[in-house]
MMTF fields as JSON, N, C-alpha, C and O atoms, coordinates in Angstrom:
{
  "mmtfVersion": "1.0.0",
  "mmtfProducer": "UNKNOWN",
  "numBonds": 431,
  "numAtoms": 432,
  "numGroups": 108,
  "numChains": 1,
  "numModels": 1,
  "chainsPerModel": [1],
  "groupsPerChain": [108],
  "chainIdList": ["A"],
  "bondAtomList": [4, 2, 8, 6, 12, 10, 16, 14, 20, 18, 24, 22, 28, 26, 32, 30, 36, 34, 40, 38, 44, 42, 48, 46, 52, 50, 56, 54, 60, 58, 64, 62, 68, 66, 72, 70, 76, 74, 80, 78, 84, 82, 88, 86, 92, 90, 96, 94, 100, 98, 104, 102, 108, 106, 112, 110, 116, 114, 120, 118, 124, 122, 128, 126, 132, 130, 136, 134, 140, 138, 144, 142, 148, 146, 152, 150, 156, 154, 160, 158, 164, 162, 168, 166, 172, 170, 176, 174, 180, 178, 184, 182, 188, 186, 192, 190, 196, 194, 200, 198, 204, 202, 208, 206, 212, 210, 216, 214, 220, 218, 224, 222, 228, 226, 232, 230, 236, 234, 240, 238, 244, 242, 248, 246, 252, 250, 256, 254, 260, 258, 264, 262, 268, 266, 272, 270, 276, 274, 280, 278, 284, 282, 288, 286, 292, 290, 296, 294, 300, 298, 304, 302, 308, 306, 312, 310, 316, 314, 320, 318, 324, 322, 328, 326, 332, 330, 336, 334, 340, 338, 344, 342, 348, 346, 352, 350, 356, 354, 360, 358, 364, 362, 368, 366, 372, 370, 376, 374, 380, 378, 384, 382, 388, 386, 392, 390, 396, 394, 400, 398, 404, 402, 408, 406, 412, 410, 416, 414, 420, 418, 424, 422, 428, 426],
  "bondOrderList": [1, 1, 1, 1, 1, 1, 1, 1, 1, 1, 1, 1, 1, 1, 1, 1, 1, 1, 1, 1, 1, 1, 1, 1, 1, 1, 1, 1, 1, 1, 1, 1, 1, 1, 1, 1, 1, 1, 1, 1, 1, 1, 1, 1, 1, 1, 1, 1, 1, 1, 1, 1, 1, 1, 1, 1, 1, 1, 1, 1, 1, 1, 1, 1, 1, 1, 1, 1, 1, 1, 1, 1, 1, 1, 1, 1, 1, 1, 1, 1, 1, 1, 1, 1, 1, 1, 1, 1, 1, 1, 1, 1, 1, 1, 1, 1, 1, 1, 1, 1, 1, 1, 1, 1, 1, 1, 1],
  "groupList": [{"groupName": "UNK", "atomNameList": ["N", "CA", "C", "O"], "elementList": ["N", "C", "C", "O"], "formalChargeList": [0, 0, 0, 0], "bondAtomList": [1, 0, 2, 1, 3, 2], "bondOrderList": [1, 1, 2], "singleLetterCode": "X", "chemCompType": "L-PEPTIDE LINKING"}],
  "groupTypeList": [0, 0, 0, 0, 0, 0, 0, 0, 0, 0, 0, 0, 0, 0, 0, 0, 0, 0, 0, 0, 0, 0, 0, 0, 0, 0, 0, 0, 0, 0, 0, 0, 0, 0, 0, 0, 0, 0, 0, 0, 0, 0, 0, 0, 0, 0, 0, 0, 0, 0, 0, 0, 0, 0, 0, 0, 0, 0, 0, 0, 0, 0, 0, 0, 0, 0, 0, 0, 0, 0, 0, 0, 0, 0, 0, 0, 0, 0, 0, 0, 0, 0, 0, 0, 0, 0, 0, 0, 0, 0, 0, 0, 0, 0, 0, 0, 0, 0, 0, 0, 0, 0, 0, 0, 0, 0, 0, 0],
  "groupIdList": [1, 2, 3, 4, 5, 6, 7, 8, 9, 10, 11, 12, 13, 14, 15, 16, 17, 18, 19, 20, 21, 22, 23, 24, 25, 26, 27, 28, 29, 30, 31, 32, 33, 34, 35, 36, 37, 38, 39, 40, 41, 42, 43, 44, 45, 46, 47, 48, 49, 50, 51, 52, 53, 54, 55, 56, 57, 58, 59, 60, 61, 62, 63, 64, 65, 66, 67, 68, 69, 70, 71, 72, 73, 74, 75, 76, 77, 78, 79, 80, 81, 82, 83, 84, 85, 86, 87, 88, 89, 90, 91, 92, 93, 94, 95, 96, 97, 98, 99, 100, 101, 102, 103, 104, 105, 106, 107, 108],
  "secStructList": [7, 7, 6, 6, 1, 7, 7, 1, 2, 2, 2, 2, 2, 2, 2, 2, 2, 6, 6, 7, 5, 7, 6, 6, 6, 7, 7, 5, 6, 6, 6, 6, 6, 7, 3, 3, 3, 3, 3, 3, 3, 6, 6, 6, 3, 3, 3, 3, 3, 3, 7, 7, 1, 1, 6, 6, 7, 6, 6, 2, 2, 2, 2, 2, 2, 2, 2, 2, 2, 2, 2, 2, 6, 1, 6, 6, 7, 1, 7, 7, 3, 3, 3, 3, 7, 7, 6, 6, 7, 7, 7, 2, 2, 2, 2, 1, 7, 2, 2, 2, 2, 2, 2, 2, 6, 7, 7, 7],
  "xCoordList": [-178.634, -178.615, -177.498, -177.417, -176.653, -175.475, -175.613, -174.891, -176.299, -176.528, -175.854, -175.959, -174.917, -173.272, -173.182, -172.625, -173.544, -173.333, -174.81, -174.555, -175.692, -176.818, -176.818, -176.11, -177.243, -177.45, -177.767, -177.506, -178.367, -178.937, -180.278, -180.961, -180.369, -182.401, -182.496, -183.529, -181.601, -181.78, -181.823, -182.613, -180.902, -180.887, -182.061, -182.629, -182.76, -184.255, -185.133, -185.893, -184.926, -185.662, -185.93, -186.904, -185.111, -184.432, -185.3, -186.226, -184.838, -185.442, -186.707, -187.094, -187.761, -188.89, -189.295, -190.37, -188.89, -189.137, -188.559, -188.727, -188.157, -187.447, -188.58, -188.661, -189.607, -190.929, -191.839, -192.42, -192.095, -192.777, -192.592, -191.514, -193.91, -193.764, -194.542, -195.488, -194.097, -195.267, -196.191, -195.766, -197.192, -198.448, -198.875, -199.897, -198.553, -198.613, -197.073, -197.183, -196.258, -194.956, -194.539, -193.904, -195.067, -194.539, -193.078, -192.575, -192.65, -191.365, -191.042, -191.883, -189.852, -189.728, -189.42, -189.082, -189.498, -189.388, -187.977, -187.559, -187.393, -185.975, -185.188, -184.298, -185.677, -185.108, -185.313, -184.389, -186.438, -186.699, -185.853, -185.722, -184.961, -184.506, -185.509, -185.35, -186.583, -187.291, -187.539, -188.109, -186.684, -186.376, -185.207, -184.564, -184.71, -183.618, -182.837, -181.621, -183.848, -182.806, -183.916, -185.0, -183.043, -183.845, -182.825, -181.599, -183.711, -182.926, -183.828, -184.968, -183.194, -184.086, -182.694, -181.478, -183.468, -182.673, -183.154, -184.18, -182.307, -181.964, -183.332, -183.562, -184.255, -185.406, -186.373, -187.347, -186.481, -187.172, -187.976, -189.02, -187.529, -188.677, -187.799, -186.662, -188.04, -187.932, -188.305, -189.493, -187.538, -187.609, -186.859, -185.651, -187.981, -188.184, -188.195, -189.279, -187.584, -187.405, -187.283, -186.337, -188.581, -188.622, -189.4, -190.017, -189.34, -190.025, -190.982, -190.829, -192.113, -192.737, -192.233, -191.65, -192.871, -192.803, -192.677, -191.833, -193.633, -194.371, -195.319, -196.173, -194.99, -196.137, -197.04, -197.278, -197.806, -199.064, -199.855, -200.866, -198.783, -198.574, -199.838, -200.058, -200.951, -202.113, -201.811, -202.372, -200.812, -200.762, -200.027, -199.854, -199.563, -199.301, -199.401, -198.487, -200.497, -201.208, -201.106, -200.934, -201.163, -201.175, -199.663, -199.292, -198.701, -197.209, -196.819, -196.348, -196.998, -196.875, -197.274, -196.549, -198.962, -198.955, -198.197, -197.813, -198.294, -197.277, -196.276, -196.024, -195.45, -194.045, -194.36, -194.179, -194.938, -195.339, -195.831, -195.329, -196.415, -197.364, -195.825, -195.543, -194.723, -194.138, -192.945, -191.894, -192.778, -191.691, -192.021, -191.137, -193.684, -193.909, -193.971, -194.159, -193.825, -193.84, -192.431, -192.338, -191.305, -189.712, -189.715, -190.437, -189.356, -188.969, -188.012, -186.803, -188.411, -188.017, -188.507, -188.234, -189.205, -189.704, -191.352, -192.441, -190.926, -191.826, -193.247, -194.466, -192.139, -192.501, -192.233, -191.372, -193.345, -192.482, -192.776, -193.938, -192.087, -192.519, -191.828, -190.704, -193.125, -192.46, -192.666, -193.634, -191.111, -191.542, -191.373, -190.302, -192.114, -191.958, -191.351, -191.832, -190.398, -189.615, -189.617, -189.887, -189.246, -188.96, -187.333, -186.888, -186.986, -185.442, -184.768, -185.119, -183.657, -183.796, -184.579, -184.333, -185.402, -186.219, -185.119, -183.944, -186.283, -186.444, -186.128, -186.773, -185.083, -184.533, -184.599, -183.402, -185.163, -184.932, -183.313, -182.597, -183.311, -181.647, -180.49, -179.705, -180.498, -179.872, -180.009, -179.092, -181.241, -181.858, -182.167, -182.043, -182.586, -182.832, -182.028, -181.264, -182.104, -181.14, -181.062, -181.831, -180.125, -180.161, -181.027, -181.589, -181.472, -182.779, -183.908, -184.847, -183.698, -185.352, -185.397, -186.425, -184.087, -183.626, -184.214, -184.964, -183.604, -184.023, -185.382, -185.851, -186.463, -187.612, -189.017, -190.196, -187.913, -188.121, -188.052, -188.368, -187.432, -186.577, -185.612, -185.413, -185.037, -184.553, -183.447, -182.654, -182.834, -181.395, -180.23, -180.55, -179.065, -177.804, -176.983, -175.812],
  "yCoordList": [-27.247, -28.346, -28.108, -27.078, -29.113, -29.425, -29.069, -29.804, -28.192, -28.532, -28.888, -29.152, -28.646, -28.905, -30.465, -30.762, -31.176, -32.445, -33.029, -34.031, -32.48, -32.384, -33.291, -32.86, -33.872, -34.251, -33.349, -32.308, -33.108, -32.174, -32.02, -31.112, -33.608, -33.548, -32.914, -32.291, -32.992, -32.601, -31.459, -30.853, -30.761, -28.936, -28.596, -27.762, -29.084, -28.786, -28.553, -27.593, -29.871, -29.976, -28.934, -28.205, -29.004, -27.966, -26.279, -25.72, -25.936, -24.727, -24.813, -23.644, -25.625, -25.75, -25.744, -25.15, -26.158, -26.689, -25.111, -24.883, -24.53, -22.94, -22.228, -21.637, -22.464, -21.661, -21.62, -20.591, -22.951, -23.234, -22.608, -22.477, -22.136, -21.031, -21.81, -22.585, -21.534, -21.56, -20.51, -19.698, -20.543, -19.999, -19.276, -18.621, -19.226, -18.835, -18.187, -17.461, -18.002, -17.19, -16.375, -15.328, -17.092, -16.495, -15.903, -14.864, -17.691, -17.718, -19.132, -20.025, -19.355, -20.392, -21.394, -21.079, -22.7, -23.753, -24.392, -24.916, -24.114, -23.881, -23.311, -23.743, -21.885, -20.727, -20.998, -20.785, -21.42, -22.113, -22.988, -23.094, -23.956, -25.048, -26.179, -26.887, -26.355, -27.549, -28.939, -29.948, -28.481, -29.596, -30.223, -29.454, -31.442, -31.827, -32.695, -32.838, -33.163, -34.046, -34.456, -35.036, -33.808, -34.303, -35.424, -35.467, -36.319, -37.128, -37.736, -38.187, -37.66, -38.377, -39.378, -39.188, -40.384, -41.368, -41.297, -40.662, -42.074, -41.885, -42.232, -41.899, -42.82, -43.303, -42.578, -43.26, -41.241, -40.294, -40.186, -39.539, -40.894, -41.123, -39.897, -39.756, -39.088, -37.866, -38.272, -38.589, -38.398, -38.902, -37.658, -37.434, -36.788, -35.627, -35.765, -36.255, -35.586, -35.702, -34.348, -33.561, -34.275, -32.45, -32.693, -33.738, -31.551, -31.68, -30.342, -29.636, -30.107, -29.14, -28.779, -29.387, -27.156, -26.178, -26.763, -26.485, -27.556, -28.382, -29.321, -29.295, -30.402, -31.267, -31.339, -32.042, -30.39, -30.51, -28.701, -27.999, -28.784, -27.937, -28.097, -29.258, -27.049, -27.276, -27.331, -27.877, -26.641, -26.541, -27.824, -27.911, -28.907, -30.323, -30.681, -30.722, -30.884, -31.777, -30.857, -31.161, -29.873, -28.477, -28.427, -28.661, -28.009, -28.428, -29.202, -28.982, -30.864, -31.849, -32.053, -32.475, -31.602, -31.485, -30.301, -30.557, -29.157, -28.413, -28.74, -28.783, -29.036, -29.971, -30.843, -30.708, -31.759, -32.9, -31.85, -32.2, -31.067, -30.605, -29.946, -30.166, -29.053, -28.493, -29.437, -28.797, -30.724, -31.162, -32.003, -32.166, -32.616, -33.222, -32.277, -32.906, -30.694, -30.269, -29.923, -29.315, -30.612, -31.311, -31.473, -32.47, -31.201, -32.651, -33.778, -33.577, -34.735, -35.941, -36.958, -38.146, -36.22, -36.242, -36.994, -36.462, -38.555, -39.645, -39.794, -39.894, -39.733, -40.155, -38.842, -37.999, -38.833, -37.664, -38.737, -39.142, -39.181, -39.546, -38.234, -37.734, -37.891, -37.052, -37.367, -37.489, -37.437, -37.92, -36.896, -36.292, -36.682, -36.315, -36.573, -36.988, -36.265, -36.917, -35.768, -34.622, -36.223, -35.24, -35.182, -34.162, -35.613, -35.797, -35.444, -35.725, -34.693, -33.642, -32.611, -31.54, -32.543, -31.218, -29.966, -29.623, -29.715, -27.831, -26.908, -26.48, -26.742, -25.133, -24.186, -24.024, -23.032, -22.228, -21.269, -20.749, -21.459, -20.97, -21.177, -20.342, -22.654, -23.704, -23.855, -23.915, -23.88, -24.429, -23.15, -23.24, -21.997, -21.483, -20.163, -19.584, -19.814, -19.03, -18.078, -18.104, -16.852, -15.389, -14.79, -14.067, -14.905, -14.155, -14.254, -13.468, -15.356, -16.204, -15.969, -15.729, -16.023, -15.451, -13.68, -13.105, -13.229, -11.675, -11.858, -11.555, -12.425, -12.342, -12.831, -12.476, -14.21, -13.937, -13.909, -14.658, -12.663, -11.778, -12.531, -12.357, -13.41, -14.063, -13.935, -14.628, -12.689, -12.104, -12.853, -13.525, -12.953, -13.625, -12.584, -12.818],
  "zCoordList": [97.992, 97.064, 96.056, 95.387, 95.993, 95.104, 93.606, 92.933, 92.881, 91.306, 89.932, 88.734, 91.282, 89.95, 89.59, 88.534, 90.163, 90.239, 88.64, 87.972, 88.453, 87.956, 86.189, 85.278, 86.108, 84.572, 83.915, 84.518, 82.625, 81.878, 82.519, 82.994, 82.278, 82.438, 83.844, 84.09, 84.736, 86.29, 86.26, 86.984, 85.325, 85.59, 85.187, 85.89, 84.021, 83.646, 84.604, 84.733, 85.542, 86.506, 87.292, 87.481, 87.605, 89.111, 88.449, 89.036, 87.508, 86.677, 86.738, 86.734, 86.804, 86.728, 88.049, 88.136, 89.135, 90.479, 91.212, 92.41, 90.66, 90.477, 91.089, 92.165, 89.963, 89.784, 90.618, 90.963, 91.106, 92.445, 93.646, 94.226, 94.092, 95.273, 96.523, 96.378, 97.434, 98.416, 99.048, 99.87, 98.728, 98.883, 99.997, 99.793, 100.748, 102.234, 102.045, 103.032, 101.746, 101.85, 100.68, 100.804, 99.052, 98.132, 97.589, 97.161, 97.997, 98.06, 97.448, 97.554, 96.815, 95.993, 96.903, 98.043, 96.519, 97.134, 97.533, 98.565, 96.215, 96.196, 96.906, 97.64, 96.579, 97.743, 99.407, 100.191, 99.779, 101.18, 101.693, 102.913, 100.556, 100.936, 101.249, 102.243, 100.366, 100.768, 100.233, 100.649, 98.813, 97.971, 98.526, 99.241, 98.414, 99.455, 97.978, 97.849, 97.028, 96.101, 94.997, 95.07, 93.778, 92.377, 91.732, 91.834, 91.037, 90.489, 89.201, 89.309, 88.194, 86.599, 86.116, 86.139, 85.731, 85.022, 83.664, 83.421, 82.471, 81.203, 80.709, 79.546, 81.349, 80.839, 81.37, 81.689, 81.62, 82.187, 83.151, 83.079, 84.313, 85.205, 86.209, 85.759, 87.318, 88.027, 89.109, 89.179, 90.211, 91.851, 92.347, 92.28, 92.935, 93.912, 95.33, 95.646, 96.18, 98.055, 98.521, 98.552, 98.903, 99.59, 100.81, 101.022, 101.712, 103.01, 102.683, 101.686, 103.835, 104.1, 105.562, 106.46, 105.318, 106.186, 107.661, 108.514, 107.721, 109.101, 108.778, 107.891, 109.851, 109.394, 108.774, 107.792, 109.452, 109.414, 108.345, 108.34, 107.791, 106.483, 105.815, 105.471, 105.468, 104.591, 103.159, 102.209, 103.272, 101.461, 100.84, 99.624, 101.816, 101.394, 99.865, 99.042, 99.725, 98.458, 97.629, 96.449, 97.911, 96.492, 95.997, 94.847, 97.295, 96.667, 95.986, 94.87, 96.816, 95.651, 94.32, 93.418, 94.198, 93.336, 91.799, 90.658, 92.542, 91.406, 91.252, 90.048, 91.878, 91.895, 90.25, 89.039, 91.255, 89.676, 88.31, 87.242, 88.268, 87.166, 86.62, 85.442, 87.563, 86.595, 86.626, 86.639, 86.642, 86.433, 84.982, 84.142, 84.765, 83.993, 82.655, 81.613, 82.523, 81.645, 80.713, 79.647, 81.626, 81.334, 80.227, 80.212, 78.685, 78.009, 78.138, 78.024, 78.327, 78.67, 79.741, 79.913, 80.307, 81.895, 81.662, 81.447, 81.826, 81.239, 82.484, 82.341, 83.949, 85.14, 85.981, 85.732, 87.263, 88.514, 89.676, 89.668, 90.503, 91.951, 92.8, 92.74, 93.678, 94.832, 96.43, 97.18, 96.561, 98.498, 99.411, 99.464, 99.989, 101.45, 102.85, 103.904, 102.557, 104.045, 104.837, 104.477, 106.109, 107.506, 107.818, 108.345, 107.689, 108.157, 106.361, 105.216, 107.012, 107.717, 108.257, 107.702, 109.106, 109.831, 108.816, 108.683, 108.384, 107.732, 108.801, 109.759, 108.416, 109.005, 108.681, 108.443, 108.36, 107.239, 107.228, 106.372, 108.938, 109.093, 108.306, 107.857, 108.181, 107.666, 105.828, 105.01, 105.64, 104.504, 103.35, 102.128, 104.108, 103.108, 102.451, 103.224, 101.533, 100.527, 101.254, 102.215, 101.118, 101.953, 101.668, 102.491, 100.244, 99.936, 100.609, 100.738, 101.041, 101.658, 102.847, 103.48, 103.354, 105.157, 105.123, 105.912, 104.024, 104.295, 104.383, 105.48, 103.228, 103.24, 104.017, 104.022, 104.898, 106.642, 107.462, 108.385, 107.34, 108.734, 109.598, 110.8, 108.782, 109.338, 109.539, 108.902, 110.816, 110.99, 111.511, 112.492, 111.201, 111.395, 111.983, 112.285]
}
């Protein structure tokens, strides 16, 4: 994810969405590559597009929800919508940080 491109309120974002782990890996969400695109407009509403692991991912509703819980603790951050898309399919090859590759085992 591009962060250079980022508003203020977006880098906030992103820092908060930082924190978020997934539960079953204990690994940031970020670092996974599963956030795909944050975006806040001047009137504070926060439109989040991240995928899960796999479909049929249990920890679904728990992600989304922390997502929202730590984005709404933003200042400025009026609104959170978060979507779930599939496309791009999650790679972690592709998607996720080297850190996250080392942490699973994921050799190049």
């Amino acid at each position: 994810m591009d962060t250079e491109k980022f508003n203020e309120l977006e880098k906030k974002i992103y820092e908060e969405v930082k924190k978020v782990e997934d539960p079953e890996l204990n690994i940031s969400l970020t670092e996974l590559g599963l956030v795909y695109e944050i975006q806040a407009s001047e009137d504070g509403v926060a439109k989040i597009k991240m995928t899960l692991t796999s479909m049929g991912c249990p920890a679904g509703p728990y992600l989304k929800s922390e997502v929202i819980s730590s984005v709404m603790k933003v200042e400025g951050v009026k609104d959170v919508e978060v979507e779930i898309v599939w496309s791009p399919k999650w790679d972690p090859r592709k998607m996720a940080s080297e850190e996250a590759k080392m942490l699973l085992g994921i050799l190049e």
